[in-house]
C-alpha positions, -999 to 999 in steps of 0.1 A, spaced: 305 -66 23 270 -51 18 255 -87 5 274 -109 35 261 -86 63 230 -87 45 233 -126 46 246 -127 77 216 -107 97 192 -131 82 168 -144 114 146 -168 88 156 -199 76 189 -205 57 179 -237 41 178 -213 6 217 -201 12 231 -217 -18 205 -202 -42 209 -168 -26 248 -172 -33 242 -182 -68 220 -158 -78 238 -130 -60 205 -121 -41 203 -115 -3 187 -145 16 154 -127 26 145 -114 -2 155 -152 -20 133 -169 12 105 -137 4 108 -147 -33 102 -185 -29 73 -182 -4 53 -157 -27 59 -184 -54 48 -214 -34 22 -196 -19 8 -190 -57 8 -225 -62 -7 -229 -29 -32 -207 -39 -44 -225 -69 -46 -254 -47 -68 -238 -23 -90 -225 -46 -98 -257 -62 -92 -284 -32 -107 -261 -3 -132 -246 -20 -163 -234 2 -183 -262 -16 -162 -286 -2 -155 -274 31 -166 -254 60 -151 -218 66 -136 -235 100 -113 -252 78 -106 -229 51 -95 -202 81 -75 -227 97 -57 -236 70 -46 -201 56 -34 -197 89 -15 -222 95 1 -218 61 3 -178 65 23 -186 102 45 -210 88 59 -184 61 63 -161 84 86 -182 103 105 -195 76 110 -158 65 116 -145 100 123 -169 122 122 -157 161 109 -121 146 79 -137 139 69 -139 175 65 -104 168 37 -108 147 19 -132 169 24 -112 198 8 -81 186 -18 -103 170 -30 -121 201 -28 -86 224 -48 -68 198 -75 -97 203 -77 -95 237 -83 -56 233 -115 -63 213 -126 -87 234 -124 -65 269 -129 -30 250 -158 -13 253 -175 -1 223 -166 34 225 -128 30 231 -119 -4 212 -108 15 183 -89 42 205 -65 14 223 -62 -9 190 -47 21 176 -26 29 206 -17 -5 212 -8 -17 176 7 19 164 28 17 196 41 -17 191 52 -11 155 70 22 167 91 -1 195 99 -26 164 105 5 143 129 25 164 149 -11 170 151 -14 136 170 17 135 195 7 160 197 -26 148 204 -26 116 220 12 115 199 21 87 205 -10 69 169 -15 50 164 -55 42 137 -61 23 115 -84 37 125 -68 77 98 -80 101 86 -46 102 68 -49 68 46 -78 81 41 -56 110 30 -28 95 4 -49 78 -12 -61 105 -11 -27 120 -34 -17 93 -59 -46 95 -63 -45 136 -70 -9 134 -96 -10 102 -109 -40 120 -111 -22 150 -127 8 136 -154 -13 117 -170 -32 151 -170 5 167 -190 16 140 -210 -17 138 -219 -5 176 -224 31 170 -260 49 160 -258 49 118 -274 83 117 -231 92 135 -215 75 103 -203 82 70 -222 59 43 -189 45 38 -189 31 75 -221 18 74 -210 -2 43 -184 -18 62 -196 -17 101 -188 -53 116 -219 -57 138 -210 -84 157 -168 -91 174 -149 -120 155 -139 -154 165 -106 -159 173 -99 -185 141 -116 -154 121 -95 -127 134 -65 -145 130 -71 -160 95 -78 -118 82 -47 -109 102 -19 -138 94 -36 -157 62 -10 -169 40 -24 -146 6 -8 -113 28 11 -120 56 45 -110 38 37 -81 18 -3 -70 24 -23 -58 12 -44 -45 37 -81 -58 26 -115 -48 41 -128 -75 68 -163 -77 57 -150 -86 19 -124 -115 33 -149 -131 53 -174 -133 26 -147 -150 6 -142 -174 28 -172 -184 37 -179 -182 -1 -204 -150 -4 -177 -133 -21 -193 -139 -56 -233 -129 -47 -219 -96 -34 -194 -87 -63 -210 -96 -90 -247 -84 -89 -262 -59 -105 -286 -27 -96 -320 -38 -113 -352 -21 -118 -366 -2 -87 -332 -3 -67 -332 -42 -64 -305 -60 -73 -298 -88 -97 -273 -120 -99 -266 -116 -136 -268 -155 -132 -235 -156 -118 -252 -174 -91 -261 -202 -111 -225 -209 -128 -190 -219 -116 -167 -195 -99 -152 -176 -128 -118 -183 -132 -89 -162 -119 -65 -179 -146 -60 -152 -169 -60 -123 -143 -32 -141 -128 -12 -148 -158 -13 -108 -169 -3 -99 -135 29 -125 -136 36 -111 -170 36 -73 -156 60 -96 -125 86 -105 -150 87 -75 -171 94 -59 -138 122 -81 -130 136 -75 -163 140 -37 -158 151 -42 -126 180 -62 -135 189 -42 -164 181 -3 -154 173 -5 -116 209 -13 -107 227 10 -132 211 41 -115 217 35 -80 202 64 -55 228 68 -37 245 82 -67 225 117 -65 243 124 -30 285 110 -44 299 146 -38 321 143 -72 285 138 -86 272 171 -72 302 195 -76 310 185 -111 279 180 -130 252 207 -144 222 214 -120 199 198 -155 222 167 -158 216 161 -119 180 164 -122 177 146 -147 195 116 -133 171 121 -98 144 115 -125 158 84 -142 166 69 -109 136 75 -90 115 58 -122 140 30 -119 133 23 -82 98 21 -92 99 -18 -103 107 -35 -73 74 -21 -56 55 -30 -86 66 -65 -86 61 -74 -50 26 -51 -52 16 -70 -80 28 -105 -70 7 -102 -40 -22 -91 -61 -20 -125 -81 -16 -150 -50 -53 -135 -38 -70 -141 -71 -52 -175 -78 -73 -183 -45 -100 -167 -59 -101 -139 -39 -103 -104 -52 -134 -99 -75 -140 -63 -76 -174 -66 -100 -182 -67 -134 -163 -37 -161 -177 -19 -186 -175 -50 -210 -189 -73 -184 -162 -88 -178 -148 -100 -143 -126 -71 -128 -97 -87 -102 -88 -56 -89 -103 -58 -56 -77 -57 -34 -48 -42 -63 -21 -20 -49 -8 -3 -76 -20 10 -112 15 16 -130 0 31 -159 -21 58 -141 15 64 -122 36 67 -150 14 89 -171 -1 111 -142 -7 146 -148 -10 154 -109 4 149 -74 -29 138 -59 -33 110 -91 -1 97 -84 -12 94 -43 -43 78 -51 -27 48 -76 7 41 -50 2 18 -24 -37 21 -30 -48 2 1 -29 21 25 -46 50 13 -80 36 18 -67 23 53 -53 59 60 -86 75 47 -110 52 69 -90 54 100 -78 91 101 -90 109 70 -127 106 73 -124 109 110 -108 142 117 -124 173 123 -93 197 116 -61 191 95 -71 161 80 -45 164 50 -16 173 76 -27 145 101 -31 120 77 5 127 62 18 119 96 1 93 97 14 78 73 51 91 82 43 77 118 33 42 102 60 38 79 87 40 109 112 63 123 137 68 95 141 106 94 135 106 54 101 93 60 90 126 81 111 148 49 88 127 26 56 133 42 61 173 57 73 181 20 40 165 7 21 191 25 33 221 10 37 207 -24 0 191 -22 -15 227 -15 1 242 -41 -10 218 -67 -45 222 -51 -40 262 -60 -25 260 -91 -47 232 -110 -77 254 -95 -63 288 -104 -47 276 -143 -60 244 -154 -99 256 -168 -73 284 -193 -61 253 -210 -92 233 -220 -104 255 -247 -85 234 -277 -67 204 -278 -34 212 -286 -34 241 -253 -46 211 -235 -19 186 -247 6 208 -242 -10 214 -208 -6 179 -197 31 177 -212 38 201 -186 18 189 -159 33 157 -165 71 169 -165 63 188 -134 47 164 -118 73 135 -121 104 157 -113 83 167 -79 75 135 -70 112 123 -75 123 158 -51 94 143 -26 104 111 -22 144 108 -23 146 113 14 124 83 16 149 62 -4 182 79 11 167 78 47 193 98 73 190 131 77 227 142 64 219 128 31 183 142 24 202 180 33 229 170 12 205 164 -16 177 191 -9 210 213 -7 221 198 -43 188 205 -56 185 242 -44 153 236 -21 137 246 -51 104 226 -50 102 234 -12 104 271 -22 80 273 -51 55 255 -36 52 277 -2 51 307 -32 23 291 -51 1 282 -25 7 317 -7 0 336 -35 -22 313 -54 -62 317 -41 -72 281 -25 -103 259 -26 -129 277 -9 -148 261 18 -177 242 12 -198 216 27 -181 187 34 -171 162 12 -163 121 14 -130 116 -4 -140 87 -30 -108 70 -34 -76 61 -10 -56 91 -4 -83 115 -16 -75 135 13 -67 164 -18 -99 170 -39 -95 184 -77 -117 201 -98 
């Protein structure tokens, strides 16, 4: 049943029906699949046939757009409109705004529309979560009007009012309408993001991209080439390859683990009433991780499209090496061995945290954590286990504030204390984040009660206790976050 309605509430093209029967895979995430892998070919071919040696940036933006439209509509069909509708009135909004309110209606105009395609969604599909919905796109483009909207307000605003973060990436001067829609509906992220900063795409296409990245401070605060200037575009072939290794050996767990621990599971009433409180955490745990690899493969998928069109040069590493990690979503090593809530934030879905740090973060002058949580929740769409995800975060994010502030320094005297430290920071840490985010996976609120109700509320209770009782940060001057989600600062 669950496959054919799946099948059946397809919108995009059904050319791909047969393979999606074969494989036992719905249709949109078979059409999702296909396009990601053609637009890696595509990629490579852009790259090396449209380079911006060969051609003008005219072309190179028409042509991402053209290619970035036509899998939207292969993946969505009519729901696409959606995405060119919200495109085009955003446009006209920068274009009539004034300076000091262009940001202010992008935001209202762009958060409103994805909320009306959110709350449909609801009704539509009755809770029914496809993975490629339209509302991903959306939400995409959400985040690049806004940040793009926020940037030409600053561009317009007196520098000595902005952050030296928003200086760096003020847009001075109101795009084109080939520009803003290559950023918004280019081919490398209109299916699954990510989000990447305006100033950095444009230089990529008009072929600055490499003079920015990958010079180096020099002596009396100029800056030097490195003589990357003076050689070929470095290569984005073995970045790529890695990241469609770390693809597959997603896919593999997937396949294997992901489906024999299905979510739903930690809600079957036989489940609750007849297993040990332990056994069910434990098995929230296990599932949780297992749920893990379809974000990392779509995350990292995306990741290698951008640099197989040579786009995402972050700078040189410590070995002088080429970093492609510009625009990365995810570091699954940093997530699977983090010691703390906030490190796990900052290495999940990494450009929405910058997005949600530029846009609301930075810019609020009270309850900047709490605001930015909703937020996100408001963002992510009107499923009641968003709102349980993100209002539990709160508490749970002061209280590791308190307790890494009030316990950690007692544990760094000797390395085995500190070992042992992170062994329980660790175990803490993981079975947290699994309480936090099961309502985002179950999604209704019966089965998020059911489950809090399973699990004794007891994360939502010892975290009020600990950051009651435990003394908080104490107020300082304030501070720029440096990274994403850094709306929770550590010692």
């Amino acid at each position: 049943m669950g496959e054919e309605s799946v099948t059946h509430r397809t919108t995009g093209s059904v050319l791909l029906s047969p393979v999606s029967d074969i494989v036992g895979v719905p249709l949109d995430q078979v059409n999702f699949l296909v396009c990601q892998i053609f637009g890696l070919v595509l990629a490579f071919w852009f790259r090396l046939s449209l380079s911006h040696r060969r051609v003008g940036p005219v072309v190179r933006h028409a042509v991402v757009t053209l290619l970035g439209s036509c899998f939207a509509i292969f993946c969505f069909g009519w729901y696409a409109s959606h995405l060119f509708i919200l495109v085009l009135a955003c446009y006209a909004i920068m274009v009539m705004a004034s300076q000091h309110n262009i940001q202010s209606y992008s935001m209202i105009a762009a958060m409103g529309y994805l909320t009306v395609c959110q709350v449909s969604r609801v009704f539509i599909f009755n809770y029914g979560i496809l993975s490629t919905d339209f509302s991903g796109p959306l939400m995409i483009v959400t985040q690049k009007i806004t940040t793009l909207a926020f940037q030409v307000h600053d561009g317009m605003c007196k520098e000595e009012t902005l952050t030296p973060e928003q200086k760096d990436q003020a847009v001075v001067s109101k795009p084109s309408l080939l520009q803003y829609l290559s950023y918004n509906l280019n081919f490398f992220s209109v299916l699954v993001g990510p989000c990447s900063n305006y100033k950095d795409y444009v230089a990529f296409i008009e072929g600055r991209h490499l003079q920015h990245r990958l010079r180096r401070p020099g002596a009396q605060g100029m800056s030097v080439q490195n003589g990357w200037d003076k050689m070929p575009s470095p290569s984005p072939v073995g970045a790529v390859v890695h990241k469609l290794l770390i693809c597959a050996g997603c896919l593999v767990v997937f396949f294997s683990v992901t489906k024999a621990f299905p979510i739903a599971y930690n809600i079957d009433p036989h489940f609750i009433t007849e297993t040990p409180f332990p056994t069910r955490l434990a098995y929230a745990f296990v599932s949780i991780q297992a749920a893990r690899p379809k974000f990392y493969f779509a995350w990292t998928l995306a990741d290698a499209v951008h640099n197989a069109a040579g786009y995402g040069i972050k700078g040189l590493n410590e070995k002088g090496e080429v970093s492609w990690d510009l625009i990365s979503n995810i570091h699954i090593w940093e997530i699977e061995a983090t010691t703390s809530f906030k490190k796990f934030i900052d290495n999940w879905n990494i450009q929405t945290g910058i997005w949600l740090k530029f846009v609301c973060y930075d810019r609020a002058s009270r309850y900047r954590t709490a605001l930015t949580f909703v937020l996100s929740a408001l963002w992510h769409g009107v499923y009641p286990g968003y709102y349980f995800t993100f209002l539990t975060a709160i508490p749970i994010t002061m209280a590791a504030r308190a307790m890494r502030k009030s316990a950690r320094h007692h544990f760094l005297s000797f390395r085995a204390l500190k070992l042992s430290y992170d062994g329980v920071t660790w175990a803490a840490t993981q079975l947290t984040i699994c309480y936090t985010v099961m309502p985002f996976l179950l999604l209704a609120v019966e089965p998020t009660m059911q489950y809090y109700r399973s699990m004794y509320f007891h994360v939502h209770i010892i975290s009020v206790l600990l950051a009651l009782s435990l003394p908080g940060r104490s107020r300082g001057p304030r501070t720029q976050p440096h990274n994403l989600n850094n709306n929770v600062k550590e010692d």
